[in-house]
N, C-alpha and C positions, 0 to 999 in steps of 0.2 A: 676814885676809880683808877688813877694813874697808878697808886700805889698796887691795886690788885694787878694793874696789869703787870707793872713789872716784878712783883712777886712770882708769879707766872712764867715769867721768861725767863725767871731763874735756875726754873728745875727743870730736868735733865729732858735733851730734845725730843724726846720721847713722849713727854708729858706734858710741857710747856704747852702746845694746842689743844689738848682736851682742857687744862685749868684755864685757858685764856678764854676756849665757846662757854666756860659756866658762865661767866659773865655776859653770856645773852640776854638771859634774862633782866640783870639791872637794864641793858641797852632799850631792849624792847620799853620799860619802864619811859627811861627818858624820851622813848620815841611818842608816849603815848600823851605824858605830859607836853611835848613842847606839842604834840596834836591840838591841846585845849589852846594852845597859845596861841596857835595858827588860826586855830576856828575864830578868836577873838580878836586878829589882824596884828599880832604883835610878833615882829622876829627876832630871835635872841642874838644873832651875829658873830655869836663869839665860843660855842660849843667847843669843848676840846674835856676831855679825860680829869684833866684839871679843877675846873669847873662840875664836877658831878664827886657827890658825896653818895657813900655808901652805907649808911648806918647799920649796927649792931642786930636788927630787929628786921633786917631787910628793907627798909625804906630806902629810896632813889630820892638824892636832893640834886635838884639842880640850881647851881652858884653864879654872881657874876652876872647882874642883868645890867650893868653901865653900858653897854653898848646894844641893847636893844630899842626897837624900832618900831613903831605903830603904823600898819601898813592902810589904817581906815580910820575915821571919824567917828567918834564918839561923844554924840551928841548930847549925854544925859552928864559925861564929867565935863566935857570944854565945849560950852554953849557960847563958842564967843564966834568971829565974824568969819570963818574958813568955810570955805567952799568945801560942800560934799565930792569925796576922793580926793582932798589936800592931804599929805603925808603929815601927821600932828603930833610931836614927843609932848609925853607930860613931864615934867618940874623937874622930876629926877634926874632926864634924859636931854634936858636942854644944854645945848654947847656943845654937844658930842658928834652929835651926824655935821659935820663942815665940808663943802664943795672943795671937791679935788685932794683930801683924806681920803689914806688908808685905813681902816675900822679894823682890826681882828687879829688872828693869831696867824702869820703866813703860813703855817703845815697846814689847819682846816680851814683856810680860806676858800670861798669859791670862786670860780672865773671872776664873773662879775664885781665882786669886792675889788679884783686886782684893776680891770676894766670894762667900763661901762658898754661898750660896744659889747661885752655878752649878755649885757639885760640889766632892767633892775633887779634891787634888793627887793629877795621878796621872802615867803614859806621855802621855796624849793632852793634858797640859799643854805639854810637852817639844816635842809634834807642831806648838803653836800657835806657840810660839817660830820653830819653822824654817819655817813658812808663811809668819811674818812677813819673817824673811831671804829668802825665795823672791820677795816682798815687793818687799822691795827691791833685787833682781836684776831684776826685770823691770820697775821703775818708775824706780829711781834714788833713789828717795824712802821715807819712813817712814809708814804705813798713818796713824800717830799724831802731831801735832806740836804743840810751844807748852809748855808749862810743866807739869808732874808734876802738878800738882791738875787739870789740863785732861783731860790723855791718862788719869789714871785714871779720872775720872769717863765719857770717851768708851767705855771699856775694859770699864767696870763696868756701861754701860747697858742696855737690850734691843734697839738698833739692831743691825742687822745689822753686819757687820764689813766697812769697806770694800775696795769688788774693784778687783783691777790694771783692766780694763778701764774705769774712770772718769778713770785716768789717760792709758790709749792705746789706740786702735782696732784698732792694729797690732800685738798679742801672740801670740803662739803660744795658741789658745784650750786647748786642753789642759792646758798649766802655768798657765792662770788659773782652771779648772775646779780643777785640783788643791793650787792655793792658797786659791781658796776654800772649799773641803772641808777644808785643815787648820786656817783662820781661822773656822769655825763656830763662833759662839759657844756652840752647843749642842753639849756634849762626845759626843751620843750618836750626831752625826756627821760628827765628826771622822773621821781614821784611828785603828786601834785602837791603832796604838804606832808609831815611826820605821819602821821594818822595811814597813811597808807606804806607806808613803809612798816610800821609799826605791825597789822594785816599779816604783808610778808612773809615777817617773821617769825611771827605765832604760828603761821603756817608753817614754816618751816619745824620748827619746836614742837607743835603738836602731830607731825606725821600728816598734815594735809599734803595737798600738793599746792606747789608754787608759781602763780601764774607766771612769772617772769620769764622763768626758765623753760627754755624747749626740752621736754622729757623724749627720751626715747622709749620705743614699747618697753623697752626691757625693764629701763628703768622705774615705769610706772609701775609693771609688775612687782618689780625688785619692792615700791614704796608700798603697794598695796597690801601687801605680803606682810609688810614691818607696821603697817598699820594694825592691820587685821590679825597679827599673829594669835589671838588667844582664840581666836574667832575659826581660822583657819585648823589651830591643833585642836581645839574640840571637834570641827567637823573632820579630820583627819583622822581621829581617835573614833569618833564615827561612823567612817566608811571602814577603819579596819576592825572595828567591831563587825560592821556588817559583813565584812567578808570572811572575817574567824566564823561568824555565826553561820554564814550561806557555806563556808568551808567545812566547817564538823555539820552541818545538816546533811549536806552532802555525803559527808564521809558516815555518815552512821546509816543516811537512807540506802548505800549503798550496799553496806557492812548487814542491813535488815533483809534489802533486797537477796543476797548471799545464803544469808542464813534461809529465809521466804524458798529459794532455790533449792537447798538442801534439805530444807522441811519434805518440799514436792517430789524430792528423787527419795527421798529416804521412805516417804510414805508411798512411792509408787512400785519403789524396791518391796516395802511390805506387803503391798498388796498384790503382785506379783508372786509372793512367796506363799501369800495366804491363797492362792488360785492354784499354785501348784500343790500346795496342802491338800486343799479342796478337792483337785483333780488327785491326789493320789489314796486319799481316803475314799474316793471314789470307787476309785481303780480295784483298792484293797477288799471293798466293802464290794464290789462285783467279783472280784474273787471270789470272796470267800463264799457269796452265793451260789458260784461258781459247782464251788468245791463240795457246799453243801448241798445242791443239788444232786454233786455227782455220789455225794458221800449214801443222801438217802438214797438215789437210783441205784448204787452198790449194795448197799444194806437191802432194799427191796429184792434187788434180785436176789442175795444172798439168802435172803429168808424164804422167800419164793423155789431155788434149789433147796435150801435145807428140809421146807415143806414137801415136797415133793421127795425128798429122799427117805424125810420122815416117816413118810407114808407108802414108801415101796419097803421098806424096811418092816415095817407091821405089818404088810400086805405079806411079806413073804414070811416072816415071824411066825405069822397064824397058819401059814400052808405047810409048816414043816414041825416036826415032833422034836423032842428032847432027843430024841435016842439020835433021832438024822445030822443031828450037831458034828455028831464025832465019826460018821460017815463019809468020807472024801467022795466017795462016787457019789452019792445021794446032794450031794451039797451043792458039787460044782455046776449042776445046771440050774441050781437056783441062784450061785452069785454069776452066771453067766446070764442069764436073765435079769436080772440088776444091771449089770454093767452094759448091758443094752440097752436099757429104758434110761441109764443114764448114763449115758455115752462123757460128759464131763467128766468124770470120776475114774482115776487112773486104776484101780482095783480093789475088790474086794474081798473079806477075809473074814474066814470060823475062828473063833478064837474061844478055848473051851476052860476053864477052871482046872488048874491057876495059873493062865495065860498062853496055854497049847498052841500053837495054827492047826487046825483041822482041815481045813480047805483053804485055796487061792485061786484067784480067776485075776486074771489069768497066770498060767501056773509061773510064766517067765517072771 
């Protein structure tokens, strides 16, 4: 793992943190392994980058167990005279834990390794260890540096343990929150064992949220958002379908309504036209009864005088001779008697063969 990191903080500052967090993944790996260790009371002591193998195929090895620890009895390998919760190395591990030794690598040491007054060796030593590789994945650098009586003296103080954020502004604040939780120099809050650290940071990698860290609303939003994105743009895509759809429903029901409008003035306009049509074929059509009315009442009378003329015209025909035609004295009290009985008729006239006037009443 040492080799990937510093591969890493080779390339250009730019880059070096994003290749240094791929390697979360193996970490979580090692957190989850040395979990199984803790569960079965054994602390490894000596965690460091070093120590952790990377294989070709994605396997996490972790190297280096000469300095681990059996923090419980195991009664079914060493059935011999130790009191249940005696501290018991097996064969491999004998000679190595010695009173008043230092055990470990002083950059991932924890308090307690350096001195006893911050507790025993226990899981949450193991936890400090891989805060510290966490460490140094997010900084490039080592929490501790300078010479073995420096860092353990640093190690061994009551200062707080320094935070990735002193190194860079720019961190994923959750994996700083959750480093510094494993870098507590107070074991009581640390995480309880790997296994929980391990949690963490799946959390972190998989878009959960992480309990360590105090979120802000925003930021929960901000996570929820990055969670949910696919989930978010489909109902996005969604609501603005629904609103194209509520949008052109609208605009066409409005565009129908319009048209619906102009249908009703254009057919009222029609029927309008067709009433004054109506009313004027009327009109025409009482005209012309009108007219024909007047026309037979004209013709009636018309024929009514001619009748009448007709027949004072024979009447006087038959009272007078051939010979009195060409008479002017003889004649004139006949058409003077005519033009009394029809007083209409502006005068009347002898007219004798081929076209003579023989008489005129009156003579003006």
């Amino acid at each position: 793992m040492q080799a990937a990191i510093d591969e890493a903080c080779a390339r250009p500052p730019d880059e070096a943190q994003g290749e240094r967090l791929k390697l979360l993944n193996p970490l979580i790996d090692v957190c989850e392994a040395m979990s199984y260790a803790h569960s079965r009371g054994v602390v490894h002591r000596d965690l460091k980058p070093d120590n952790i193998i990377l294989g070709e195929f994605g396997e996490t090895i972790i190297l280096d167990w000469g300095l681990a620890k059996v923090q419980r009895e195991w009664q079914s390998e060493y059935p011999d005279d130790a009191s249940p919760g005696t501290t018991r190395l097996g064969p491999a591990m004998a000679g190595m834990t010695v009173d008043g030794e230092i055990l470990g690598t002083p950059a991932f040491m924890a308090p307690e390794q350096v001195d006893s007054r911050f507790g025993e060796v226990n899981a949450r030593t193991d936890v400090y260890a891989l805060g510290t590789i966490l460490y140094d994945l997010l900084t490039g650098v080592l929490p501790y540096q300078g010479d073995i009586a420096v860092m353990l003296a640093r190690v061994g103080d009551r200062r707080p343990s320094p935070s990735p954020r002193e190194r860079s502004g720019s961190l994923p604040l959750e994996l700083v929150a959750i480093c510094e939780k494993a870098m507590n120099k107070d074991q009581g809050e640390r995480f309880e064992h790997a296994g929980c650290m391990a949690e963490q940071l799946r959390a972190y990698r998989d878009g959960r949220v992480v309990s360590v860290y105090a979120y802000s609303p925003r930021e929960l939003f901000r996570r929820f958002v990055a969670r949910n994105k696919t989930m978010l743009l489909a109902g996005l895509v969604a609501v603005l379908a629904l609103l194209i759809g509520a949008g052109l429903a609208v605009h066409w029901a409005l565009r129908a309504d319009a048209a619906r409008q102009r249908v009703i003035e254009e057919h009222g306009r029609a029927e309008r036209a067709r009433m004054r049509a109506e009313q004027a074929v009327e009109g025409v059509a009482g005209l012309a009864n009108d007219l024909q009315r007047i026309a037979d009442q004209t013709a009636a009378s018309l024929n009514e005088s001619l009748e009448r003329l007709a027949d004072a015209l024979r009447v006087t025909a038959e009272a007078i001779s051939e010979d009195d035609l060409t008479d002017r004295a003889v004649m004139r009290p006949y058409l003077a008697a005519l033009r009394k009985r029809l007083p209409q008729c502006e005068s009347f006239w002898t007219v004798t063969p081929p076209g003579i006037l023989a008489a005129v009443e009156p003579q003006s």
